[in-house]
C-alpha positions as CSV (number, residue, x, y, z in Angstrom):
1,X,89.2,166.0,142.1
2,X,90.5,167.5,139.1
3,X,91.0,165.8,135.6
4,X,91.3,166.8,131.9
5,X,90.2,164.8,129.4
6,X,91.8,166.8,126.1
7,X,95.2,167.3,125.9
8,X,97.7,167.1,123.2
9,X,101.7,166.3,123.0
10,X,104.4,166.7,120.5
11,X,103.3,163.8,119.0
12,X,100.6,166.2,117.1
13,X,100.9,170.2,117.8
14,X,101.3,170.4,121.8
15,X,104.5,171.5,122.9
16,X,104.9,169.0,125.9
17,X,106.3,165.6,125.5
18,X,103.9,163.1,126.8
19,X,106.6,162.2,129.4
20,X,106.4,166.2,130.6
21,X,102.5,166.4,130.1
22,X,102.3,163.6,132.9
23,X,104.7,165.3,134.8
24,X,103.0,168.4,134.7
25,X,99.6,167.2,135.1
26,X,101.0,165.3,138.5
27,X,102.4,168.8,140.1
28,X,98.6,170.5,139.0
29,X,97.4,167.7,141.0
30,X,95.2,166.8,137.8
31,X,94.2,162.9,138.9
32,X,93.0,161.7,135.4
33,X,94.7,162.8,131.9
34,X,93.4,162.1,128.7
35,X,96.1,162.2,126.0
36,X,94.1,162.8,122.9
37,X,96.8,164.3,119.9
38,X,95.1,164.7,116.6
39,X,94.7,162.1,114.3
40,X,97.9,159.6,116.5
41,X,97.8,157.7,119.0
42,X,101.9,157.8,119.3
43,X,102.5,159.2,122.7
44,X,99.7,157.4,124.9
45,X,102.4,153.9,125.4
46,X,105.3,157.0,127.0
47,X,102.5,159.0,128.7
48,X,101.1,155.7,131.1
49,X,104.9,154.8,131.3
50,X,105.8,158.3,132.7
51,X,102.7,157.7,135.0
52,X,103.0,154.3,136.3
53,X,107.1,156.2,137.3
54,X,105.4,158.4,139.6
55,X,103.7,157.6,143.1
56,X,101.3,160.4,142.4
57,X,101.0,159.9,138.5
58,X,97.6,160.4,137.3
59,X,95.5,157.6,135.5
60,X,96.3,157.9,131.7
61,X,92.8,157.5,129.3
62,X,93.7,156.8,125.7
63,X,92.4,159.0,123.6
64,X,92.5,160.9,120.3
65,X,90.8,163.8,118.3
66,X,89.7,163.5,114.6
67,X,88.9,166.1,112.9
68,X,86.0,166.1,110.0
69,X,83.8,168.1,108.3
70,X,80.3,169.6,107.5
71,X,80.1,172.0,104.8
72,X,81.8,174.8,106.0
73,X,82.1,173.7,109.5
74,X,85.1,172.2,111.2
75,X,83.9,169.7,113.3
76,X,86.4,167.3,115.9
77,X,85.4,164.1,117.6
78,X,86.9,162.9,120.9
79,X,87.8,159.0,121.4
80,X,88.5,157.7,124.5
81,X,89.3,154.2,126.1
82,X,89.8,153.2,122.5
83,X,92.4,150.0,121.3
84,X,95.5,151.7,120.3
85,X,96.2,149.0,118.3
86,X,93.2,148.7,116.0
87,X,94.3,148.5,112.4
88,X,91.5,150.5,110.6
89,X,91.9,152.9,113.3
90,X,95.7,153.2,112.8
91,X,95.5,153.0,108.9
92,X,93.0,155.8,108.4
93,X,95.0,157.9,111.2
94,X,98.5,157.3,108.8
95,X,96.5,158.5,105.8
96,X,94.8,161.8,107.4
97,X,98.4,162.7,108.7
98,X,99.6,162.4,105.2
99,X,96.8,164.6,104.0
100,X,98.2,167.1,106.9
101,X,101.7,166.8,105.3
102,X,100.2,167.9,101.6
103,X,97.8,170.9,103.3
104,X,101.5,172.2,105.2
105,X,103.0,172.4,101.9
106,X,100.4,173.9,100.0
107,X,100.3,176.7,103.2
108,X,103.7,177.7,103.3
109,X,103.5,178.1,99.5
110,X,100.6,180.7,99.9
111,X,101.4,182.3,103.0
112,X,105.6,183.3,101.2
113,X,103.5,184.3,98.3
114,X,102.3,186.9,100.7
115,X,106.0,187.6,101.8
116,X,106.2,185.0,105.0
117,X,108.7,183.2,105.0
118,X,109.2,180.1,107.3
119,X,110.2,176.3,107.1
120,X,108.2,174.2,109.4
121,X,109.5,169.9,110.0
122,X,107.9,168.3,108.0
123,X,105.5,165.7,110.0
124,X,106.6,161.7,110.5
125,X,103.6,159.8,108.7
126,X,103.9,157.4,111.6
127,X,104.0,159.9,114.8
128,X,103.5,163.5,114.5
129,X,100.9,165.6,113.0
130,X,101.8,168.8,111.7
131,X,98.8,171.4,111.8
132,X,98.4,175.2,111.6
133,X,99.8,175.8,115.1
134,X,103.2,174.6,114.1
135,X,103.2,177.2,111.4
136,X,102.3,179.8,113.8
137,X,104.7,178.9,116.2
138,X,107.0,179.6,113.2
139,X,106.2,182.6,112.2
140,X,106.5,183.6,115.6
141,X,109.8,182.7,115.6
142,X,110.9,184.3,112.7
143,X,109.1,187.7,114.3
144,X,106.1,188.0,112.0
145,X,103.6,188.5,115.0
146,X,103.8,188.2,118.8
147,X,101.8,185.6,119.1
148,X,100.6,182.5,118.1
149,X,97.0,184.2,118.3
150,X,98.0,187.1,116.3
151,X,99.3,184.7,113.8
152,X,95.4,182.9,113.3
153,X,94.0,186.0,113.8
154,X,95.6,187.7,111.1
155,X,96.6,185.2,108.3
156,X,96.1,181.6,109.4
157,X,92.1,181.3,110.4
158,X,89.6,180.0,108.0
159,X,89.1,183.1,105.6
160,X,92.1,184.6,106.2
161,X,94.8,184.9,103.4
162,X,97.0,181.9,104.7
163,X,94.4,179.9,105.5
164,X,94.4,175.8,103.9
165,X,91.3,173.7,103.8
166,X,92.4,170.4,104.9
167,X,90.9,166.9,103.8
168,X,88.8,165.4,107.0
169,X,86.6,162.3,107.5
170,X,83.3,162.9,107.6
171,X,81.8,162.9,111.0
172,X,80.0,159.3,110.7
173,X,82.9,157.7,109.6
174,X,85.0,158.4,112.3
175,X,82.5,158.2,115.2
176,X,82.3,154.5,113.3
177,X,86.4,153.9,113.8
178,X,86.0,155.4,117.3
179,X,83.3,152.5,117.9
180,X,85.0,150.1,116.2
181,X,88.5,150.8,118.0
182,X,86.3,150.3,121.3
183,X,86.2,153.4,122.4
184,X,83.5,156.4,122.8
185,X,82.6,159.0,120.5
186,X,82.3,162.6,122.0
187,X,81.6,165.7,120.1
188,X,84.4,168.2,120.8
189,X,84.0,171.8,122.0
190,X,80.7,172.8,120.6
191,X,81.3,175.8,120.7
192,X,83.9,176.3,118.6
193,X,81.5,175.2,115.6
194,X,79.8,178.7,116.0
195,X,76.5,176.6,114.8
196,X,74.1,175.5,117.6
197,X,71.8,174.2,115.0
198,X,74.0,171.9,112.9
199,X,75.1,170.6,116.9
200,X,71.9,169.4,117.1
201,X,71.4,167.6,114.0
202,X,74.7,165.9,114.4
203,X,73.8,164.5,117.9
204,X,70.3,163.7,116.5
205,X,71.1,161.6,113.6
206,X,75.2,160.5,114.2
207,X,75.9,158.2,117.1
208,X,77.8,159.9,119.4
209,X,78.0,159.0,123.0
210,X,79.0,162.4,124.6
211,X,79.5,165.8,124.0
212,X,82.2,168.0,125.7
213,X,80.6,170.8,127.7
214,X,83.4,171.7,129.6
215,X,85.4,173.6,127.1
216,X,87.5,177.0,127.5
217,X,85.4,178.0,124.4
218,X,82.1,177.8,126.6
219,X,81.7,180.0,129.2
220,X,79.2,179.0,132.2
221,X,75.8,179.8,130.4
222,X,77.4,178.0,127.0
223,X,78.6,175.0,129.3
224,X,74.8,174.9,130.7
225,X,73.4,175.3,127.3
226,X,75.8,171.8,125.9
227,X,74.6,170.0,129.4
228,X,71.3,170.2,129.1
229,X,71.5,169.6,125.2
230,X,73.5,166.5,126.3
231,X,70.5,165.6,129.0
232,X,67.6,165.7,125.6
233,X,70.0,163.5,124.0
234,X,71.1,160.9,126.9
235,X,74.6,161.7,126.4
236,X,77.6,161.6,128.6
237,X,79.2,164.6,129.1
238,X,82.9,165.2,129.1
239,X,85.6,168.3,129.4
240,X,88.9,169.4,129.2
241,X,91.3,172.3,128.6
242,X,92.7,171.6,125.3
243,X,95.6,172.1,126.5
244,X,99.0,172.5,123.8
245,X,101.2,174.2,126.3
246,X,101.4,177.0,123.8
247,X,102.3,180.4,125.4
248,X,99.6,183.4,124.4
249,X,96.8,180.2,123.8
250,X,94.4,179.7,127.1
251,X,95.4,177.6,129.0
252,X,99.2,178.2,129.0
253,X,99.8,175.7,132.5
254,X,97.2,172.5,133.3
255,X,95.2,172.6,135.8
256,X,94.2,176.3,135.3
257,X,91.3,175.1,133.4
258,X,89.3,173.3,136.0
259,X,87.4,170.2,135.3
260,X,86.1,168.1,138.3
261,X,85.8,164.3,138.2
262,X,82.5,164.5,139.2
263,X,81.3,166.4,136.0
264,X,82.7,164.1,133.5
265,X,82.7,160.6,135.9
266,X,80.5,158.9,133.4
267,X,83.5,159.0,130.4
268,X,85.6,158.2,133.2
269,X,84.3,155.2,134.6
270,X,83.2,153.9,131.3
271,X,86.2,151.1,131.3
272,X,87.5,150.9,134.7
């Protein structure tokens, strides 16, 4: 049976609606979706509406993706099955989207400096969140590069020219709001922190309660590496496709990324 437990909507910086992400997910014949937008919890309420509309509509997890940091390293946290409704939860999501909103405007200043020049919406502080990908998307648009990828690669990645550090939690703080919303804490796509070491000290000494092996970052030996390193720790493991529905970003369709209930059961069934 096939699921995806990370996937994002317009209501953060996926292009799908959370209405058309459940539709989508129901012709991929994806079973379980996780909607988990950064830092908003906006679109979970339209996304089990749009399921419960189908016969075949796939079980909605509520989810969301924080992102914090460790020095120099960008590090996102997974929540699932939390209370969409918790007010610490909700209040610290409002004021990290504001944050996004100042980071956007300081980027576009820098990036027409260098002579690109785009507009981007700016973000509603109570639904979407406005990130680097929406910039890309715009320069795109406006014919700078060919492709979102090009766009990162070239002037929007961390050390590029374009690039904006933005203002994050730290990692114990919001594995601590995750908890407190009461829902589970899982460390996002290891592999996209490029440091095995620091992985390890974050699952030794920050309470996390899975870690997301299945990743299109990891390939099959990286994926066995972040299981058994989930096995030392006694932690659940979890997976998804990231998916934004961004053409020229793997995976452009769900479903192409396959994760099997089976391998991520455990987040699954942790509130039936």
């Amino acid at each position: 049976m096939l699921v995806d437990l990370h996937t994002h909507s317009t209501n953060s910086d996926g292009t799908y609606t959370p209405e058309k992400l459940v539709l989508a997910a129901a012709a991929a014949g994806v079973k379980v979706l996780a909607l988990t937008d950064h830092d908003s919890v906006s679109g979970i309420v339209p996304a089990e509406a749009a399921a419960a509309a189908l016969a075949n509509g796939p079980r909605i997890i509520r989810g969301v993706e924080l992102g914090t940091q460790v020095g120099e390293a960008s590090v996102h946290i997974l929540g699932y099955h939390i209370d969409i409704y918790n007010k610490q939860l909700l209040e610290k999501m409002h004021e990290m989207r504001y944050a996004r909103e100042v980071r956007l405007q300081k980027m576009l200043k820098k990036i027409a400096a260098l002579g690109y020049h785009v507009e981007v919406a700016e973000c509603d502080p109570d639904n979407r969140a406005v990130g680097r990908p929406h910039v890309a998307k715009a320069l795109v648009a406006k014919g700078y590069f060919a492709s979102v990828q090009e766009a990162f690669e070239v002037l929007l990645k961390r050390g590029k020219p374009g690039y904006e550090p933005q203002p994050k939690l730290s990692p114990e703080e919001s594995v601590a709001l995750l908890h407190q919303a009461g829902g589970l804490a899982v460390l996002a796509h290891p592999s996209e922190v490029e440091n095995r070491q620091l992985v390890q000290t974050l699952l030794r000494n920050i309470d996390f309660d899975g870690i997301e092996v299945y990743h299109p970052s990891a390939d099959s030996k990286a994926q066995q590496y972040w299981l058994s390193l989930a096995r030392e720790f006694g932690l659940m493991a979890s997976g998804g496709s990231d998916f934004h529905g961004v053409s020229g970003r793997f995976p452009e369709q769900l479903g192409i990324f396959e994760v099997l209930y089976t391998n991520v059961k455990s987040v699954i069934e942790y509130k039936q």
